[in-house]
C-alpha positions as a printed Julia matrix, in Angstrom:
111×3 Matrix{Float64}:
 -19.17  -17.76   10.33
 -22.18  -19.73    8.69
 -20.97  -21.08    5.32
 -23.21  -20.92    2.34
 -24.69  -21.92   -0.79
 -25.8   -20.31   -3.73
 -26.2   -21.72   -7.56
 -22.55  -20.84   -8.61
 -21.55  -23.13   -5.86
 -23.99  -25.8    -6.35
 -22.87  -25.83  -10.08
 -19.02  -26.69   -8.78
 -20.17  -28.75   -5.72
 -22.03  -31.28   -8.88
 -18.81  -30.87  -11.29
 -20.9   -28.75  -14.08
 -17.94  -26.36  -15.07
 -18.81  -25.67  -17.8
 -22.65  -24.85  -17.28
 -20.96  -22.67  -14.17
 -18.18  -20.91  -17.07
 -21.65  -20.1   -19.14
 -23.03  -18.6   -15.65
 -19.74  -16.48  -14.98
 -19.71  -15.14  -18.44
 -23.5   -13.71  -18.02
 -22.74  -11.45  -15.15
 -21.42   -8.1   -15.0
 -19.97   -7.92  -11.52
 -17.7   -10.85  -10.03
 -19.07  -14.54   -9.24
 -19.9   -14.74   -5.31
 -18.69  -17.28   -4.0
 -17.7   -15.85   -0.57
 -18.2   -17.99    2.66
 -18.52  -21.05    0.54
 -17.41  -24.72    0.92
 -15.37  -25.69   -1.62
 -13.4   -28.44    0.18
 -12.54  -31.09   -1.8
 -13.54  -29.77   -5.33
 -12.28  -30.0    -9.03
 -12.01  -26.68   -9.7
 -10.21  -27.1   -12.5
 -11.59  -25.16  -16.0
 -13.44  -23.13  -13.73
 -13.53  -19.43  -14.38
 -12.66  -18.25  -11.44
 -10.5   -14.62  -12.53
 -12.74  -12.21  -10.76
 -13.99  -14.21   -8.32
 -15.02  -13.51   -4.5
 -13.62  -16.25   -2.96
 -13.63  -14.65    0.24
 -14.31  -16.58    3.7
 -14.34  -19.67    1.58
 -13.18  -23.05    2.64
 -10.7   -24.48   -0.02
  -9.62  -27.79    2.12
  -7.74  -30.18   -0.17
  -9.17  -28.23   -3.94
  -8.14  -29.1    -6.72
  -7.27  -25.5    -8.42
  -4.3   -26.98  -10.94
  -4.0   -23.91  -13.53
  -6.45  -21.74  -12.63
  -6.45  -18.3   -12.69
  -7.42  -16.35   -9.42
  -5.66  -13.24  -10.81
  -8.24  -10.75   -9.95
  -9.72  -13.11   -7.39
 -10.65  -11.59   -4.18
  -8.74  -14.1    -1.5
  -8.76  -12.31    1.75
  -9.78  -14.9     4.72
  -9.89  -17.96    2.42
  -8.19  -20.94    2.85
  -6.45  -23.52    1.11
  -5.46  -26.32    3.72
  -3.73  -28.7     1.25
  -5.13  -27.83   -1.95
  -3.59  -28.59   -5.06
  -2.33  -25.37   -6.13
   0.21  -26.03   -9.64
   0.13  -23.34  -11.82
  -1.94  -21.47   -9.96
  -2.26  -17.64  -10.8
  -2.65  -15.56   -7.48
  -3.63  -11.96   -7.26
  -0.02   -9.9    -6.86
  -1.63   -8.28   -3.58
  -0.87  -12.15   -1.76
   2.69  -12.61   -1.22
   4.0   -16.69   -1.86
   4.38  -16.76    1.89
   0.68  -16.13    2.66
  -0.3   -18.84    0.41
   2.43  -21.42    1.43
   1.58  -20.92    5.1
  -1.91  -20.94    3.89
  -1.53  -24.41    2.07
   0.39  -25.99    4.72
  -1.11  -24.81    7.47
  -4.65  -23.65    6.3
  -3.96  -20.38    7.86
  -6.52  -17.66    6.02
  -5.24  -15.41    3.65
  -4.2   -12.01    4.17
  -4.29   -9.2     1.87
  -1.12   -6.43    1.46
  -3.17   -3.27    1.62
């Protein structure tokens, strides 16, 4: 799997929240950020509800209160990110995303 970039992700890769909020609240369908790299980033603020976050690379994240809610998640991993107050989708059981925090292990999705 080739990881990617696009401008939503350059926006977060360069810590412009809120220029990438302004993006996010443009577009009618969800924000793609699938097969991205977002190891290491302050995702904090960042409107990530509706999100496709799948594939993506979440290595040590910051994501402290942020809402993934409607977030797609499936294959993504967060290897020690910073997770606090964190809103997951209800389709991701807490055991998927402890085993994926501690262990990096990509998430799976109840169908």
């Amino acid at each position: 799997m080739e990881l990617r970039k696009n401008k939503y992700h350059i926006l977060l890769r360069d810590g412009k929240i809120d220029e990438f909020n302004k993006e996010v609240e443009k577009l009618s369908e969800r924000v793609d950020l699938e097969n991205c790299n977002l190891r290491g980033l302050d995702l904090r603020g960042a409107n990530l509800k509706r999100a496709n976050l799948k594939n993506s690379y979440l290595k040590l994240a910051d994501l402290r209160g942020v809402d993934l809610s409607e977030a797609l998640l499936e294959g993504a991993s967060f290897n020690h990110a910073r997770i606090s107050g964190v809103y997951f989708p209800p389709d991701i059981s807490p055991e998927e995303i402890l085993l994926s925090v501690e262990h990096g292990t990509r998430i799976r999705v109840k169908k």
